[in-house]
N, C-alpha and C positions, 0 to 999 in steps of 0.2 A: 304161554308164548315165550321163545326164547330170546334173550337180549340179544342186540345184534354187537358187533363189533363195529368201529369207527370204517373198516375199510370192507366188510358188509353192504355196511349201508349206503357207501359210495358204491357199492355196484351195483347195489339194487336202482340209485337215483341215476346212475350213468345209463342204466335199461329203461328204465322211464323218460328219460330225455331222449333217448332214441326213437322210444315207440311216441313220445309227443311231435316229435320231427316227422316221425314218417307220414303222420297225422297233418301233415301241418301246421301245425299248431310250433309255430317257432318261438314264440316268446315264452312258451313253459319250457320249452327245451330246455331255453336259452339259462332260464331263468333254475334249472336243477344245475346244471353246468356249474353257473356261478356260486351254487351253496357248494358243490362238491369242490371247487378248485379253493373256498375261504375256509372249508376246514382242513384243505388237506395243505395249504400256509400255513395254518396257527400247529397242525401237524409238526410240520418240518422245522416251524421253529421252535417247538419242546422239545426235539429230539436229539439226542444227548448219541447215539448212537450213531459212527459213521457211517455203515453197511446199512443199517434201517432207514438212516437221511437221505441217503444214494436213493434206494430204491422208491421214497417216498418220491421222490424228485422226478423217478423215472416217472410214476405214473401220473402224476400232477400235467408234466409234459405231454402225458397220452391223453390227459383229460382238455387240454387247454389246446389240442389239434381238434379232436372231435370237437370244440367249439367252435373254432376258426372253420369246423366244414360244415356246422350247422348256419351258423352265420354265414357263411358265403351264400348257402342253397335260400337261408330267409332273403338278404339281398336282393337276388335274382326272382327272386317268388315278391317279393315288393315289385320290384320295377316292374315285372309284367302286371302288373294289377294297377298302378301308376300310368301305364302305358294304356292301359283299356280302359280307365277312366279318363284320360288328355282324349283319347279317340270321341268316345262318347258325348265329351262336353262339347268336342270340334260339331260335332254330328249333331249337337242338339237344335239349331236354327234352322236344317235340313226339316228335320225330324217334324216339326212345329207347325212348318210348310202344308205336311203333309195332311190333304183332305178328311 
């Protein structure tokens, strides 16, 4: 197997985080996102290269949106779930009633 490169393996883990979102599963997402944006800092700050720094910057930037749109979608995929248990607990003394 071939070693991967540091910027590789951030797009392997940025594809993984995608398909854990598209899944649901927002806290893995969430949670490749966060390894991908702490080595691509420790990246930017070893790098000695202005045109290499720029571009790290660039993508660091594109990684730290697609988080902000995976976290928005968890958000909104909480509160509905938040929402249909408050329904539920409201309904349970109904429910209880029932013969």
């Amino acid at each position: 197997m071939k070693d991967l490169t540091p910027r590789e393996r951030w797009d392997v883990w940025m594809v993984q985080a995608q398909r854990f979102a598209r899944r649901e599963n927002y806290i893995d997402a969430l949670g490749r996102l966060r390894l991908v944006l702490r080595e691509v800092d420790e990246a930017v700050a070893a790098e000695a290269d202005p045109a290499a720094k720029k571009k790290l910057e660039r993508f660091r930037h594109r990684v730290a949106r697609r988080r902000d749109r995976i976290r928005e979608k968890f958000e909104t995929w909480n509160a509905a779930i938040a929402a249909r248990r408050a329904q539920n607990t409201a309904d349970a003394e109904q429910e209880m009633k029932r013969p």
